[in-house]
C-alpha positions as CSV (number, residue, x, y, z in Angstrom):
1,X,0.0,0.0,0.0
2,X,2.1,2.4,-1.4
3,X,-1.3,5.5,-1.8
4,X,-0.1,8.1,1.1
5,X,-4.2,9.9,1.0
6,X,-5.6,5.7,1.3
7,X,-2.5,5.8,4.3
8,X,-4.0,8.6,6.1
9,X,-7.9,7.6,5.6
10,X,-6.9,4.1,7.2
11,X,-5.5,5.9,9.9
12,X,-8.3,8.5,10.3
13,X,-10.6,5.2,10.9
14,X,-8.5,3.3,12.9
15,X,-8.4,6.5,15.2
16,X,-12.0,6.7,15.1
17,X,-12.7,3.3,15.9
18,X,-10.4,3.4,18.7
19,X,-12.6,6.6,20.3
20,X,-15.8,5.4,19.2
21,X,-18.6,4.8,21.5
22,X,-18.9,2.1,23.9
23,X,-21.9,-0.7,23.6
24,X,-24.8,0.6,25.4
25,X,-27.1,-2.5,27.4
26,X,-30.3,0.2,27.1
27,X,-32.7,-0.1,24.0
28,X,-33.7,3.2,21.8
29,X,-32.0,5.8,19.9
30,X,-28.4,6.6,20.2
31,X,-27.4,9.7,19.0
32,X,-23.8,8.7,19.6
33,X,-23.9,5.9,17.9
34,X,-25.5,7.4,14.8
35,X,-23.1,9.9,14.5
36,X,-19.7,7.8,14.9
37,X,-21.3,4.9,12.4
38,X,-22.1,7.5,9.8
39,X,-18.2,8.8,10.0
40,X,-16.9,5.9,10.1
41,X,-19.5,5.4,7.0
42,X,-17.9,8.6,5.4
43,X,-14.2,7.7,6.0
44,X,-15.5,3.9,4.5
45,X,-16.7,5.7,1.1
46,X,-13.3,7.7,0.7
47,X,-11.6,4.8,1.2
48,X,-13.5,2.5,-1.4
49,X,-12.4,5.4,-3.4
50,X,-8.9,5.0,-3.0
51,X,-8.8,0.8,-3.3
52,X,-8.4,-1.2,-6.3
53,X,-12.3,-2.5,-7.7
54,X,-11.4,-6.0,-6.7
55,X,-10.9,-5.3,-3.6
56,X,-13.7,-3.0,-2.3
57,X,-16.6,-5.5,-1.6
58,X,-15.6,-6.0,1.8
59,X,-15.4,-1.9,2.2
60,X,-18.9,-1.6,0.8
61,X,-20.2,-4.4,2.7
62,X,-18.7,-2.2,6.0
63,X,-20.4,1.0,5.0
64,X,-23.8,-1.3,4.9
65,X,-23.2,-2.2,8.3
66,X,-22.4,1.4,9.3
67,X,-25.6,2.8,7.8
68,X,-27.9,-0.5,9.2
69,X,-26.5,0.6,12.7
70,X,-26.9,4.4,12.1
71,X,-30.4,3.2,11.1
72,X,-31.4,1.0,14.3
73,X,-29.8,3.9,16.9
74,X,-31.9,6.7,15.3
75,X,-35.2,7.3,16.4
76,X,-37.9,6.2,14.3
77,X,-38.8,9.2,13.1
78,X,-35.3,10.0,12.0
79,X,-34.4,8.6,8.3
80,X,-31.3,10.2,7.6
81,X,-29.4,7.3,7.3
82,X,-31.8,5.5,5.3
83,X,-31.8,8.1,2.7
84,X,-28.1,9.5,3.0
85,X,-26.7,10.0,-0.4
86,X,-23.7,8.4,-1.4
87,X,-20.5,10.5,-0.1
88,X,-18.0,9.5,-3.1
């Protein structure tokens, strides 16, 4: 992995992930949660970006489980992650 900008979006994530929140036991929305899944969703689509096309589908498969969790913490009313536009 030679791409310094794919470099410093790994990084970025791995930095996120290791301040994201922690699991919460209680039920409901999760504002925190919505927010650090949908950067980490963000920093996902950059980096699909930035990778070789045989080797994104387990990227894109990521930013699907980022946006299903963004989804299940939000409150029902809330959609934004169901309709968020790809960031690429």
């Amino acid at each position: 992995m030679t791409d310094a900008e794919l470099k410093k979006l790994l990084d970025q994530l791995g930095e996120l992930d290791a301040h994201g929140p922690k699991g919460s036991e209680a039920a409901g929305p999760n504002p925190e949660m919505v927010r650090y899944t949908c950067k980490r969703a963000d920093l996902l689509e950059k980096i699909v970006g930035r990778v070789k096309a045989d080797e994104r589908e387990p990227w894109i498969r990521q930013i699907a489980d980022c946006l299903g969790a963004a989804a299940q913490s939000s409150p029902a009313s809330d959609k934004t992650a169901y309709q968020r536009p790809p960031q690429t």
